[in-house]
C-alpha positions as CSV (number, residue, x, y, z in Angstrom):
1,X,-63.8,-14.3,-27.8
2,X,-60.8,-15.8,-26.8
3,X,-57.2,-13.9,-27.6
4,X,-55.1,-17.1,-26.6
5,X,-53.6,-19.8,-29.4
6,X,-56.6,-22.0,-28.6
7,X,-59.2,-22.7,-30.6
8,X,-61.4,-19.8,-31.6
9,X,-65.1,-20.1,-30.7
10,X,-67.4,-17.8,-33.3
11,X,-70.5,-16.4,-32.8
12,X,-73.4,-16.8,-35.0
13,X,-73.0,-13.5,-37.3
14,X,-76.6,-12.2,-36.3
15,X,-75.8,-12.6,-32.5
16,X,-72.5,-11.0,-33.3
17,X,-74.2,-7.6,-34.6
18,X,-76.4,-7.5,-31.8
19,X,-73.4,-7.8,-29.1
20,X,-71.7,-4.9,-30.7
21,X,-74.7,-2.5,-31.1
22,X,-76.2,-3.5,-27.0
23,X,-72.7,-3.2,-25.0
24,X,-72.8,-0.5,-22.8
25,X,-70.1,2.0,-23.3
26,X,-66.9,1.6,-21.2
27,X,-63.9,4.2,-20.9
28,X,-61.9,4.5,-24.4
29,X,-58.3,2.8,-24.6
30,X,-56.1,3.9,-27.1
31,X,-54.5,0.8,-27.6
32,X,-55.2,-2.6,-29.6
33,X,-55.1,-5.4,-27.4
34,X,-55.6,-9.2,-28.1
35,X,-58.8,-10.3,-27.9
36,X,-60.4,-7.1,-29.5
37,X,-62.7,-7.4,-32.3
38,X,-61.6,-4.8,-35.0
39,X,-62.0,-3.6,-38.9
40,X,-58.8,-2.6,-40.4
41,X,-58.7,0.6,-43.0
42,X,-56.3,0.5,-45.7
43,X,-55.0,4.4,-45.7
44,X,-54.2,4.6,-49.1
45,X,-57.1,3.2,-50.9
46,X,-59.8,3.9,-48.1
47,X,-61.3,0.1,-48.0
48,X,-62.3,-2.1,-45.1
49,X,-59.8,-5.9,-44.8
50,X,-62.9,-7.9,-46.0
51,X,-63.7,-12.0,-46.6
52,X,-66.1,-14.2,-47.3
53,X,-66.4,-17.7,-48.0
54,X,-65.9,-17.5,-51.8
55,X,-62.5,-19.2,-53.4
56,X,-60.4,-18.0,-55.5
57,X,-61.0,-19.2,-59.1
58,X,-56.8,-19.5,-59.5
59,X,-53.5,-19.5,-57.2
60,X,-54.0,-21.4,-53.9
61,X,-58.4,-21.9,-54.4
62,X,-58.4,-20.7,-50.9
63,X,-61.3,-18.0,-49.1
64,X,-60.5,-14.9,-51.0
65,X,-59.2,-11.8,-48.9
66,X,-60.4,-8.3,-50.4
67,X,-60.7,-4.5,-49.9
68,X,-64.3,-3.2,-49.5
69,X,-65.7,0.6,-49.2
70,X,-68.9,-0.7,-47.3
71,X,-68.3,0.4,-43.4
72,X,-71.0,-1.7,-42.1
73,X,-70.5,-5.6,-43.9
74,X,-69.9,-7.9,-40.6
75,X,-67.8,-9.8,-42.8
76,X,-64.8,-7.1,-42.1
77,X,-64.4,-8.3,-38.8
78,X,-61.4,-10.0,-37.6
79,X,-60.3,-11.1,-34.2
80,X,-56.8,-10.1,-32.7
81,X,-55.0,-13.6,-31.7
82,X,-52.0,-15.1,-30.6
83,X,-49.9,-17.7,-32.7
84,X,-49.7,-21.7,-32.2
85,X,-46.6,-21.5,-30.3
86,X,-47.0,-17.5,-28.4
87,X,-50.4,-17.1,-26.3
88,X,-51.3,-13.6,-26.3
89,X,-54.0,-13.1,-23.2
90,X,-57.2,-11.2,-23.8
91,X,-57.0,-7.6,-23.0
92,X,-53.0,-7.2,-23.4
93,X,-51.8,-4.6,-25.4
94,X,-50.3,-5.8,-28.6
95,X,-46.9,-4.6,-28.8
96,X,-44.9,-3.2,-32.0
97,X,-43.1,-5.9,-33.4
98,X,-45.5,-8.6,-32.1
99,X,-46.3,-11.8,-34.1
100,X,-50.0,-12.0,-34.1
101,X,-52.8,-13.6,-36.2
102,X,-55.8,-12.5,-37.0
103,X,-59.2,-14.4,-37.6
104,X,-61.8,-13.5,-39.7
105,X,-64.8,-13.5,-37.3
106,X,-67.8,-15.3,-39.3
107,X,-65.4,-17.7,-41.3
108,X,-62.9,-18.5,-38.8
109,X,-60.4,-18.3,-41.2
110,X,-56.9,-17.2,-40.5
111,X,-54.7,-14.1,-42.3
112,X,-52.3,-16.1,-44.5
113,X,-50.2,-15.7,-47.2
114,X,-48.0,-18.0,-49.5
115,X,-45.8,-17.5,-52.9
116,X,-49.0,-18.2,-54.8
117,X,-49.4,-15.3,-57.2
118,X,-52.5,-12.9,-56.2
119,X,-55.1,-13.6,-59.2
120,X,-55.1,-9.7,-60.7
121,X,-51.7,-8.0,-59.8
122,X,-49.7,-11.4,-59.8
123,X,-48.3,-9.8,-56.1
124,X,-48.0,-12.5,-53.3
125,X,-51.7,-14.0,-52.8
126,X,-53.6,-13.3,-49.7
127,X,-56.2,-15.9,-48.2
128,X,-58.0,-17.0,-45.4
129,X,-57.4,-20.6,-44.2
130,X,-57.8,-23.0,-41.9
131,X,-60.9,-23.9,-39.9
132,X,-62.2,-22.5,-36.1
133,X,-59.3,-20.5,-36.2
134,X,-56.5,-23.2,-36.1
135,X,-54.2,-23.2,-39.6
136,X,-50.6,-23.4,-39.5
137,X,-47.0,-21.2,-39.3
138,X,-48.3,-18.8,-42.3
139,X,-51.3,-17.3,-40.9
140,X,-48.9,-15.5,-38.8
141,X,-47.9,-11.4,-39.3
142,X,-46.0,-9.2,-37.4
143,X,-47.2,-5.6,-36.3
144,X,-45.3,-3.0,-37.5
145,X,-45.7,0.5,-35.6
146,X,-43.6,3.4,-34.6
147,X,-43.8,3.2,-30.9
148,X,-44.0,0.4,-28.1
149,X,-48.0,-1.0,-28.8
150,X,-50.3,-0.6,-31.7
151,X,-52.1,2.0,-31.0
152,X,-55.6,2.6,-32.6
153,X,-54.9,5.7,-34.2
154,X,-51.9,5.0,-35.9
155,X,-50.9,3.8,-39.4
156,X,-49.4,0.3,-39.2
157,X,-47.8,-2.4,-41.5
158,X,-48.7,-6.0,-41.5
159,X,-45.5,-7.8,-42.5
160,X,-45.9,-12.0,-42.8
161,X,-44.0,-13.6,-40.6
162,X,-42.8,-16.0,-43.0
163,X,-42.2,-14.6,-46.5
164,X,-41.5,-11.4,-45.0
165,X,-44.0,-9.2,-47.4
166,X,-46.5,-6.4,-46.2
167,X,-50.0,-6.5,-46.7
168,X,-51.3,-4.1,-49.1
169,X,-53.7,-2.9,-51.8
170,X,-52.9,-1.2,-55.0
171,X,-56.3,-0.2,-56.6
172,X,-56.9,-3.6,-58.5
173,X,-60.6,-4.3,-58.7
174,X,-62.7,-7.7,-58.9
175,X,-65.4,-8.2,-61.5
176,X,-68.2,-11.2,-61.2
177,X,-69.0,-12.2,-58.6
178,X,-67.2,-10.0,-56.2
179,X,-67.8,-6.7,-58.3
180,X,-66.1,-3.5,-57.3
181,X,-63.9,-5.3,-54.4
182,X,-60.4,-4.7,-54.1
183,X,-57.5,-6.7,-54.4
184,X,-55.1,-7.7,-50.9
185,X,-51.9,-9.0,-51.7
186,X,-48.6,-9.0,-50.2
187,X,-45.7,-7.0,-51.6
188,X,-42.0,-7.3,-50.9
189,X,-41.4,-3.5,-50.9
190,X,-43.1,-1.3,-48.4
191,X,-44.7,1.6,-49.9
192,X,-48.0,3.6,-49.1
193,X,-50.1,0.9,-50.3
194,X,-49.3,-0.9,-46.9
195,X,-50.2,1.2,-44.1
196,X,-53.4,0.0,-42.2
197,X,-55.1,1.6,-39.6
198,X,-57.9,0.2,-37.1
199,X,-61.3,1.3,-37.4
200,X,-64.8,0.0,-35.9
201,X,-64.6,-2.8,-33.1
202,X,-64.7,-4.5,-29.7
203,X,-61.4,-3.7,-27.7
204,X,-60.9,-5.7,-24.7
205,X,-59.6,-3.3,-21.7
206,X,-56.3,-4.5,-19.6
207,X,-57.6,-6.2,-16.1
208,X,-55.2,-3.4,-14.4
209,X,-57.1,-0.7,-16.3
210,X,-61.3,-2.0,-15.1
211,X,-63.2,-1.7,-12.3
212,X,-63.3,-4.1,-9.5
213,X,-66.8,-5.3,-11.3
214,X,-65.9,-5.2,-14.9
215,X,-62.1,-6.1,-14.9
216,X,-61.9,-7.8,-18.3
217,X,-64.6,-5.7,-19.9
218,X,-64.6,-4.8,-23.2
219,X,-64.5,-0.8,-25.0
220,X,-66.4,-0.6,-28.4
221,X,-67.0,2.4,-31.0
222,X,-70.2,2.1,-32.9
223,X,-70.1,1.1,-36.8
């Protein structure tokens, strides 16, 4: 899984499962760094950043972006990247105020958003777009956190890089064919509906922090 700008390589999703569940366990970080393979819990609403490649019926017609309660879909993975025009190298802490994307593992879709209006809440839609992890300027969000890196525990904010809104879910809920999933959008006022924290994944460890054998190995929690 490469954490650079380049061009993101996926895994099959059945090869991808069994990577996660056969790694052997390696010393816990507290950290996100790029590379890592994560879920992302909305606090307020308790669902899992989800997508899948169905389009939205209205708005942009883009790969939908939604809130799930499931914990173990594989579809709520997404991979910690740098932009087009920042390389972020695998295993680096992401720091607090970093520009990041993030790539929806088995779609290779990008985080983006756009002044299309979301299709329940009429909020700033959320997508995913662009294909093998290459889209353009608005796949890009910044990491909002209280200290100098993101760390794991902590309750962050996503704000887009260009429309300056946060991520966030209020409670709106999809019927057919998507029943019971939740609404992302973006909103232009922070509120509790847009802290995120980081749940089940892969987290690549800093070279300085491995073994002489394993210095770009990666730390996982089960899901």
């Amino acid at each position: 899984m490469d954490g650079s700008g380049s061009s993101l390589h996926l895994l099959p999703n059945t090869f991808l499962v069994l990577w996660l569940c056969t790694l052997s366990a390696t010393t816990e970080i507290s950290f996100v760094t790029c590379g890592s393979v994560i879920k992302l819990l909305n606090v307020k609403h308790n669902v899992r950043l989800h997508s899948h490649d169905v389009r939205y019926g209205s708005g942009s017609g883009q790969q939908s972006v939604t809130g799930v309660t499931t914990v173990e879909d594989s579809n709520s993975y997404w991979s910690v990247r740098g932009t087009s025009s920042l390389t972020c190298q695998r295993g680096t802490p992401v720091r607090c105020g970093q520009t990041i994307r993030l790539t929806h593992v088995n779609t290779g879709r990008n985080l983006h958003s756009h002044y299309f209006a979301s299709p329940l809440s009429a909020n700033q839609e959320v997508s995913a777009f662009g294909e093998n992890g290459e889209g353009d300027s608005l796949d890009e969000w910044m990491v909002l956190c209280g200290g100098t890196v993101w760390q794991r525990d902590e309750s962050v904010r996503f704000r887009h890089a260009a429309t300056e809104a946060l991520l966030s879910v209020t409670g709106e809920q999809y019927g057919r064919p998507i029943h019971g999933q939740r609404e992302v959008h973006a909103m232009a006022v922070a509120s509790q509906h847009s802290y995120w924290r980081t749940m089940e994944g892969i987290f690549m460890k800093p070279s300085e922090m491995a073994g002489a054998r394993d210095n770009r190995g990666p730390s996982h929690t089960e899901f």
